[in-house]
KOLNULUM-984913 format. One record per residue (C-alpha): residue number from 1; residue in one letter; x, y, z. Coordinates in steps of 0.25 Angstrom, whole numbers, plus 5000, padded with zeros to 4 digits. Each point is the difference from the previous one (the first is absolute). Layout:
+------+-------+------+------+------+
: lonu : kolpa :   c1 :   c2 :   c3 :
+------+-------+------+------+------+
:  NUM :     A :    X :    Y :    Z :
...
+------+-------+------+------+------+
***
This chain:
+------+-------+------+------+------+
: lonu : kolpa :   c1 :   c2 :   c3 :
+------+-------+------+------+------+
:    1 :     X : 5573 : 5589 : 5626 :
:    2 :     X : 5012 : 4995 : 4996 :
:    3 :     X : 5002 : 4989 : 5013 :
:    4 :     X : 4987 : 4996 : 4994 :
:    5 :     X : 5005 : 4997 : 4984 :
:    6 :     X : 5015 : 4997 : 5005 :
:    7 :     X : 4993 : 4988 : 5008 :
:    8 :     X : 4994 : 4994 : 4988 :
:    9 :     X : 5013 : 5000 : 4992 :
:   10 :     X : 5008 : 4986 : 4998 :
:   11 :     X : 5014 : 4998 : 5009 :
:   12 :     X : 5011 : 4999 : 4991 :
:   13 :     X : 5008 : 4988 : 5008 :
:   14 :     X : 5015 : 5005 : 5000 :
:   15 :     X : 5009 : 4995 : 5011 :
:   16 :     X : 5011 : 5012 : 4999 :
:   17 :     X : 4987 : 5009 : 5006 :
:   18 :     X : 5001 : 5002 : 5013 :
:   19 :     X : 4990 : 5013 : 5003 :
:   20 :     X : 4990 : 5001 : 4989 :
:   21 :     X : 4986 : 5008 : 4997 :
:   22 :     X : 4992 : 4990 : 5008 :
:   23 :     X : 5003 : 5004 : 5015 :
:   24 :     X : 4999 : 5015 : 4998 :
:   25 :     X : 5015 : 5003 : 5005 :
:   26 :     X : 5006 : 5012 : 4996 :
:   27 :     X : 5009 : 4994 : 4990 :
:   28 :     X : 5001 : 4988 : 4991 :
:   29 :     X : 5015 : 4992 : 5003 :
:   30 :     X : 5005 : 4989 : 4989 :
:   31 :     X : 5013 : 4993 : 5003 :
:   32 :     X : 5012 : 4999 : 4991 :
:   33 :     X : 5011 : 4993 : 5007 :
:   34 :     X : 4999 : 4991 : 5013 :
:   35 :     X : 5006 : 5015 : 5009 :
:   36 :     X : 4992 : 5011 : 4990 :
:   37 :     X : 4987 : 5004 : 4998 :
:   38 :     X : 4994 : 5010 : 4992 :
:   39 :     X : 4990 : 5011 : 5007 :
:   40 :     X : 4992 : 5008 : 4989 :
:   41 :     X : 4989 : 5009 : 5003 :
:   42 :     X : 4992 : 5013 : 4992 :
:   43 :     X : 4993 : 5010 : 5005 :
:   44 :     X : 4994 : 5014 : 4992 :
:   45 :     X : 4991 : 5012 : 5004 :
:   46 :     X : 4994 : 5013 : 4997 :
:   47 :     X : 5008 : 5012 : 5008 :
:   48 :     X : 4996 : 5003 : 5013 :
:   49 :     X : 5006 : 5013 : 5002 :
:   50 :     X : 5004 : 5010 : 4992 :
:   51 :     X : 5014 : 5001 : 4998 :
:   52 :     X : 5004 : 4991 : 4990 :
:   53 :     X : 5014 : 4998 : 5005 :
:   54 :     X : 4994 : 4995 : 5014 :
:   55 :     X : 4990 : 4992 : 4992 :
:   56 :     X : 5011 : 4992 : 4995 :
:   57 :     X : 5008 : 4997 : 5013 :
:   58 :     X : 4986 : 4996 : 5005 :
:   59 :     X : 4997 : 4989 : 4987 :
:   60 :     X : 5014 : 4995 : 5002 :
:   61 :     X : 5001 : 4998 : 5016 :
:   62 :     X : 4985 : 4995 : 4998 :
:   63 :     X : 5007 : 4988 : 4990 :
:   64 :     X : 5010 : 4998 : 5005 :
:   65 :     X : 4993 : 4997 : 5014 :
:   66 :     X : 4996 : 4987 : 4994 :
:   67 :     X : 5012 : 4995 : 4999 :
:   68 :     X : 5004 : 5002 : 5014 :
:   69 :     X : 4989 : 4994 : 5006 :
:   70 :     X : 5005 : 4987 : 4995 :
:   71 :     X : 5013 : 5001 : 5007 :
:   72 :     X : 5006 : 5003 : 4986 :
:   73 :     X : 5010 : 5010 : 4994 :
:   74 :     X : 4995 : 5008 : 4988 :
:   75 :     X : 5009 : 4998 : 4989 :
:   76 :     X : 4996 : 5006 : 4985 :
:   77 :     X : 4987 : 5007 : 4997 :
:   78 :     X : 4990 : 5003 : 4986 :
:   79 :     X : 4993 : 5015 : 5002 :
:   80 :     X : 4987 : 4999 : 4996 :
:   81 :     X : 4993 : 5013 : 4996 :
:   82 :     X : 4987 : 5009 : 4994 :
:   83 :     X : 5001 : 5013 : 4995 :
:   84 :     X : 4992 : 5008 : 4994 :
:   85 :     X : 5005 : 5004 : 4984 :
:   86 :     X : 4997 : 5015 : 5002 :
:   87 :     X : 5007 : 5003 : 5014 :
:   88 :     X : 5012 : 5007 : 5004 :
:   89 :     X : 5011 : 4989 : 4999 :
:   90 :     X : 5007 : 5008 : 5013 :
:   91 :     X : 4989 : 4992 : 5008 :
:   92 :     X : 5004 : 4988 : 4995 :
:   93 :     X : 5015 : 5001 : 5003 :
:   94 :     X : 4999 : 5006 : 5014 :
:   95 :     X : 4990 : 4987 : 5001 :
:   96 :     X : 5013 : 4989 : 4994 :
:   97 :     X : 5010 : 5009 : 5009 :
:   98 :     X : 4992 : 4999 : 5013 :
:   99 :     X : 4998 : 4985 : 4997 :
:  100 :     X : 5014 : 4999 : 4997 :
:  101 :     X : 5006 : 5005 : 5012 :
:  102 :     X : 4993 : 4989 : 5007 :
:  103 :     X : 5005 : 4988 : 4993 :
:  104 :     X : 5013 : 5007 : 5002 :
:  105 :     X : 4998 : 4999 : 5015 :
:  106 :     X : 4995 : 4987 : 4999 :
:  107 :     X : 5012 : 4995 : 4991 :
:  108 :     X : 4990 : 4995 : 4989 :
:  109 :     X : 5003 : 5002 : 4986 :
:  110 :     X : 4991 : 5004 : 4991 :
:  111 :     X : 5002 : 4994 : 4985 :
:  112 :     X : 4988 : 5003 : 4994 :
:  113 :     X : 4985 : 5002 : 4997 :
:  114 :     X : 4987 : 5004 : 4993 :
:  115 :     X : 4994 : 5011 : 4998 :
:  116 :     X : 4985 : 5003 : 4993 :
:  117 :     X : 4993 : 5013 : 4997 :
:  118 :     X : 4989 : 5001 : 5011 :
:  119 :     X : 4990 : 5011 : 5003 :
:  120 :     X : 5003 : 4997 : 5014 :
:  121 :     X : 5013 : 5000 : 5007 :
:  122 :     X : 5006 : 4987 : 5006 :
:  123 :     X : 5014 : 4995 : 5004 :
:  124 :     X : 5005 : 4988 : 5007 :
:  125 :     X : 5011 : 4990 : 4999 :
:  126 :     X : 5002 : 4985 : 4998 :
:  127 :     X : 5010 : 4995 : 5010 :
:  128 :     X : 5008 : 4987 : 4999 :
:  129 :     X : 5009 : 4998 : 5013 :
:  130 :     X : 5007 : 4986 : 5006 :
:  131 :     X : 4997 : 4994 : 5014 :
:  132 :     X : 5006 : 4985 : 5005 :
:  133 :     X : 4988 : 4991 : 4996 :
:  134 :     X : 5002 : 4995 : 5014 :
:  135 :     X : 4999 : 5013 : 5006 :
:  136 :     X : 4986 : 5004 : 4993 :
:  137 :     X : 4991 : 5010 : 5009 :
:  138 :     X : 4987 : 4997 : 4996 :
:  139 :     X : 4987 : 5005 : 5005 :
:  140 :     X : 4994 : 4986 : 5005 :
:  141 :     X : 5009 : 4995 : 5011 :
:  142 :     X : 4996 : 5008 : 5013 :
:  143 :     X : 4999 : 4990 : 5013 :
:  144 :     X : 4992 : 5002 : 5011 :
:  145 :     X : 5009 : 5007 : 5011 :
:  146 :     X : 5007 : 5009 : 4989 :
:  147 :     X : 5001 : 5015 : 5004 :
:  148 :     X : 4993 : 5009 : 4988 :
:  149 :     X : 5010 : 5012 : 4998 :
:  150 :     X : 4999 : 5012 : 4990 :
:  151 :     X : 5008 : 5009 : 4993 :
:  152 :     X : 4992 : 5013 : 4996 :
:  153 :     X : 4989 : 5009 : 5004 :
:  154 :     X : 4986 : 4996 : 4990 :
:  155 :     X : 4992 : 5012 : 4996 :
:  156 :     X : 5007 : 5003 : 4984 :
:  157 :     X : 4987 : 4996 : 4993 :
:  158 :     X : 4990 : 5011 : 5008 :
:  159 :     X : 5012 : 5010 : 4999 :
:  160 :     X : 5001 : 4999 : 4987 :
:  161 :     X : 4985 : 5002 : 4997 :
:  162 :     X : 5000 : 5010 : 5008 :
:  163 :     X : 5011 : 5008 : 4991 :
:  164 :     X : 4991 : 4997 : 4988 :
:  165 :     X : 4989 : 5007 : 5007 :
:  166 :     X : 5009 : 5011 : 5007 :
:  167 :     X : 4998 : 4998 : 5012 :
:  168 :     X : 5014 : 4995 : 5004 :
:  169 :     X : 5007 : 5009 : 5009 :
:  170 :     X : 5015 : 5002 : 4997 :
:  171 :     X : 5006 : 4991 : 5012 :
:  172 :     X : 4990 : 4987 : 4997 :
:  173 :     X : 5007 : 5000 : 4986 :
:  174 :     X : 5014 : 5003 : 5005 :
:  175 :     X : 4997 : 4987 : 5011 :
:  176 :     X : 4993 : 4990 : 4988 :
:  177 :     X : 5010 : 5004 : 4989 :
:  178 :     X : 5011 : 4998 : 5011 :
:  179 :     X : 4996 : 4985 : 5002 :
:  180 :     X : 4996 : 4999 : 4986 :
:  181 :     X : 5013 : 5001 : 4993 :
:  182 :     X : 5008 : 4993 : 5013 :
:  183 :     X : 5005 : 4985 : 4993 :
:  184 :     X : 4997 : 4990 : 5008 :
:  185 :     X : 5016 : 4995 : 4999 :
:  186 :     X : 5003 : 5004 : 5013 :
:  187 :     X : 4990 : 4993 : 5006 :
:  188 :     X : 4999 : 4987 : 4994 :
:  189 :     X : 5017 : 4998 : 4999 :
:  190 :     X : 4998 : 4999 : 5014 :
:  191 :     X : 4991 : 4992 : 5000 :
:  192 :     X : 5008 : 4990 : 4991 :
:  193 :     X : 5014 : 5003 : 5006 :
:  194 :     X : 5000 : 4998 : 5014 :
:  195 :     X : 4993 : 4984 : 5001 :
:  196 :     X : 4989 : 5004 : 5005 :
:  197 :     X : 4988 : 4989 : 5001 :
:  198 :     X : 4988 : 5009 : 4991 :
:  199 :     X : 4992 : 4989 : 4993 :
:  200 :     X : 4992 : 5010 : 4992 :
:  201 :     X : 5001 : 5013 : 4993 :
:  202 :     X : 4991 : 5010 : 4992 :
:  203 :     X : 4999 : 5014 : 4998 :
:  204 :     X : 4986 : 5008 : 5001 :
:  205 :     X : 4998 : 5006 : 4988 :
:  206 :     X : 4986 : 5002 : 4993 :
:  207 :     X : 4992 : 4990 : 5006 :
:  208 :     X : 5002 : 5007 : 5014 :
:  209 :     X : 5005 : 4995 : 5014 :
:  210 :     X : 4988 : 4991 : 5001 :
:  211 :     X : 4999 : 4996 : 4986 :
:  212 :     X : 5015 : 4994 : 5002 :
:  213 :     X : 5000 : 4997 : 5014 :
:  214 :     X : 4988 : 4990 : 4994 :
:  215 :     X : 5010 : 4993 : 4992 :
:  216 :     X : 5009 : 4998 : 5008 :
:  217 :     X : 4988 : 4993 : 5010 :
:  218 :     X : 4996 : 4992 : 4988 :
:  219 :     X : 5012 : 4995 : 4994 :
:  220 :     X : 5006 : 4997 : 5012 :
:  221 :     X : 4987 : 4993 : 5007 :
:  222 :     X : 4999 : 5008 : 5013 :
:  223 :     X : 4995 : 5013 : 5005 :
:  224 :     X : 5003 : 5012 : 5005 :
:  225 :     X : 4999 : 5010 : 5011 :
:  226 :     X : 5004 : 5016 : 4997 :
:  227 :     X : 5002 : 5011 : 5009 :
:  228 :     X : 4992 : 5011 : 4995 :
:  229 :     X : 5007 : 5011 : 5008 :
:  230 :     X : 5013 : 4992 : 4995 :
:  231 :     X : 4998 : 5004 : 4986 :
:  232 :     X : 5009 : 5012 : 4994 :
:  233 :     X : 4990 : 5010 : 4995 :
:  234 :     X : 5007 : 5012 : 4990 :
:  235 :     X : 4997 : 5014 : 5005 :
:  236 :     X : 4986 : 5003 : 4993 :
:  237 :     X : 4995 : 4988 : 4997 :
:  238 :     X : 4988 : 4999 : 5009 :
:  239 :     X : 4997 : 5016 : 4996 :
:  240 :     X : 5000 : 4996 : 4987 :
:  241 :     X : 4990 : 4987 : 5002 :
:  242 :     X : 4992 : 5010 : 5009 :
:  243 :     X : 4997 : 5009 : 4989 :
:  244 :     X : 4996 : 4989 : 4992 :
:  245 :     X : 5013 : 4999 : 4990 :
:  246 :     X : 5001 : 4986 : 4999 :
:  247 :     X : 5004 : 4993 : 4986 :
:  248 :     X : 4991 : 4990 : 4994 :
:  249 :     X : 5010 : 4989 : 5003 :
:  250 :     X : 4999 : 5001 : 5014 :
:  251 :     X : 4984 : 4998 : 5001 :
:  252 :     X : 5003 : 4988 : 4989 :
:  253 :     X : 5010 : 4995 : 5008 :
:  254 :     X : 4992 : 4999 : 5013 :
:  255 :     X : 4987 : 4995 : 4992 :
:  256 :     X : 5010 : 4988 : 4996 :
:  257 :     X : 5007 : 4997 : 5014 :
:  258 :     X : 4989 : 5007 : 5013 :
:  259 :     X : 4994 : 4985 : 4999 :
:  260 :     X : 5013 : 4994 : 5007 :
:  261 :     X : 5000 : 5011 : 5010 :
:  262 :     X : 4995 : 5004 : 5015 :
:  263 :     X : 5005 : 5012 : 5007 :
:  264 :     X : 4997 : 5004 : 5016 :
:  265 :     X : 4991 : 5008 : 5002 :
:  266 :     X : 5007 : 5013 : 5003 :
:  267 :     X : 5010 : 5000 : 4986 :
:  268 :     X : 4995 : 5013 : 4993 :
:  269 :     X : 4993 : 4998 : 4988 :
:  270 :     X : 5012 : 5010 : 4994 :
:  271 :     X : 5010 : 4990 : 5002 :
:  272 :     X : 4991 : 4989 : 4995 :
:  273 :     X : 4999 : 5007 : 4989 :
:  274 :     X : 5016 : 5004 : 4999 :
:  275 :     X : 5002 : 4985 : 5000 :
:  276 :     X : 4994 : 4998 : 4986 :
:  277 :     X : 5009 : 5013 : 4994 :
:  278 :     X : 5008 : 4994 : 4988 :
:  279 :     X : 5014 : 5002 : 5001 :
:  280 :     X : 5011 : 5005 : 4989 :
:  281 :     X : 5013 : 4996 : 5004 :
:  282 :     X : 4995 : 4995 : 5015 :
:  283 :     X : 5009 : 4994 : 5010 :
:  284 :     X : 5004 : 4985 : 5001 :
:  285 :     X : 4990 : 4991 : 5009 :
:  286 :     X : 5010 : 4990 : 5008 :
:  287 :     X : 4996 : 4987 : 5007 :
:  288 :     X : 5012 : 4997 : 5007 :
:  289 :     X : 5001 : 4988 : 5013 :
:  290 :     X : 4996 : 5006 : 5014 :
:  291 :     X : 5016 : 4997 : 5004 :
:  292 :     X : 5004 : 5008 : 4989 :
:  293 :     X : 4990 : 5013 : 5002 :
:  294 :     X : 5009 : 5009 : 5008 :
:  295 :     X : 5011 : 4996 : 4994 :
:  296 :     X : 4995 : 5004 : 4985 :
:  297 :     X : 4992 : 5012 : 5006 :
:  298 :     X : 5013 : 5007 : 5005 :
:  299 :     X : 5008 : 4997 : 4988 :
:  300 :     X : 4992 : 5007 : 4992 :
:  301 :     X : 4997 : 5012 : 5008 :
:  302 :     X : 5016 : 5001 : 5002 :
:  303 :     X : 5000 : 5000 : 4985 :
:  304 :     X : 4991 : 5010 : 4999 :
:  305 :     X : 4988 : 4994 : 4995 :
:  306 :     X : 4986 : 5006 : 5009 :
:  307 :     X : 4997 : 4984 : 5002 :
:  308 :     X : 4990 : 4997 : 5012 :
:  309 :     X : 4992 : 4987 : 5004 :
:  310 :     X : 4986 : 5000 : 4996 :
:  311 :     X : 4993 : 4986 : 5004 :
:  312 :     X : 5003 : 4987 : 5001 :
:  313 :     X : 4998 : 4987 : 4991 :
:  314 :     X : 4989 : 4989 : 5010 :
:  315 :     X : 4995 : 4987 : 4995 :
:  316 :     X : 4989 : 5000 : 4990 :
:  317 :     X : 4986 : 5005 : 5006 :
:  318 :     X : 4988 : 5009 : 4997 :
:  319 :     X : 5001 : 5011 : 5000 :
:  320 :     X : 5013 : 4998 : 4990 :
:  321 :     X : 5005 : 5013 : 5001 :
:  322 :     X : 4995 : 5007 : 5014 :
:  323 :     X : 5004 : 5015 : 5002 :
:  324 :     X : 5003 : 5004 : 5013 :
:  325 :     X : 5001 : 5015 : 5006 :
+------+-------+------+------+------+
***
């Protein structure tokens, strides 16, 4: 709906804009001098979990993520938040504190906010953060040859509905909360810090592996070729989809982007399905030069980051996006 009415809406021509609303990229970049840019992103949700401390760490990682997968650092950030008049306030500040603490990992500063009264709960964050206008990551430059690589395990959105239905178990959530409030810092500082040749970056998040991995194949003009069995699945996630605990975003999300797919034949219809997932928080989706693979892939594992290679970027063909076992 909304690619639909933002396509209809007048381009504002302004030269300092260097990312904007029109390619879909995880954040808009306007420069200020000839060696700074400005990365500003903003995201809010409703919880989804129930601690509201951990709710927090999750809306804050989830914001800040933008920012990283532009190659930026996050700088300041404005809390934007809803709240019901009537609730316990404890909620509330376990909800600040848990976002907090994240920001304080991140080193970003918040200096700010807005806060209405809201029947229904939401937090998030706008984040501003800097990045070298000539060191831009953006989600339109992968070239056929590049080495796909990524940075978490997909599988929060079909968790999460499963913790709104109680069905959950106790391990799943340990495993999505885990890579749910993990910052994408580490990853993406290697990425920027060791002169690696990565000519595009994104990080999955609510429109799902596919749902991104599309844009990518779009903006940049070519396609691409994904390893099914490559893929990093969180413990639970296909229970979860095999009981039927799948969010409406993820069937939205693959009525939009199925069109541009075909799998092999023997890719379960499970993980078909996991693809799709929306993410909160998700990893960082790095289309980095063939020479440079191996290279970026140990880097990050020695970091600590659980990075693997999931596909390849080919020139463009039908299918665009082809989804191997």
């Amino acid at each position: 709906m909304l690619d639909s009415v933002l396509g209809k809406l007048a381009r504002q021509h302004d030269p300092n804009v260097l990312v904007g609303f029109d390619t879909a990229d995880d954040a808009g970049v306007y420069q200020i001098t000839s060696d700074l840019a400005l990365v500003q992103t903003v995201d809010f949700f409703t919880p989804i979990v129930d601690d509201p401390y951990t709710f927090g760490q999750i809306a804050a990682t989830n914001s800040l993520s933008d920012v990283y997968a532009m190659g930026g650092r996050p700088l300041s950030a404005m809390t934007l938040v809803c709240f019901p008049e009537n609730s316990d306030v404890k909620v509330l500040e376990e909800m600040l504190a848990g976002g907090l603490s994240k920001m304080i990992e991140a080193n970003c500063t918040i200096i700010g906010g807005h806060s209405i009264r809201d029947e229904e709960i939401k937090l998030g964050y706008s984040v501003t953060g800097t990045v070298h206008p000539g060191c831009v990551l953006t989600n339109s430059g992968a070239k056929a040859g590049d080495r796909l690589i990524f940075t978490k395990a997909i599988g929060t959105g079909v968790i999460s509905t499963a913790i709104k239905s109680g069905h959950a178990d106790a391990a799943w959530i340990r495993g999505a909360v885990r890579a749910m409030t993990t910052l994408n810092k580490t990853a993406a500082e290697v990425v920027i810090s060791s002169g690696f040749i990565v000519h595009a970056m994104t990080d999955v998040t609510g429109f799902g592996l596919i749902g991104h991995v599309r844009e990518v194949a779009r903006g940049s003009g070519v396609s691409v070729q994904l390893v099914a069995g490559k893929v990093p699945l969180l413990e639970g996630a296909l229970e979860c989809v095999r009981r039927g605990d799948v969010p409406g975003g993820l069937k939205a999300n693959r009525g939009f982007a199925e069109g541009c797919v075909e799998y092999a034949g023997n890719v379960p219809e499970d993980v078909r399905t996991l693809f799709y997932d929306p993410q909160t928080a998700g990893g960082l989706l790095i289309s980095v030069a063939e020479a440079d693979a191996f290279r970026l892939l140990a880097k990050l594992i020695d970091a600590g980051v659980g990075a693997v290679e999931i596909g390849e970027v080919v020139e463009k063909t039908t299918p665009r996006i082809a989804v191997d076992e």
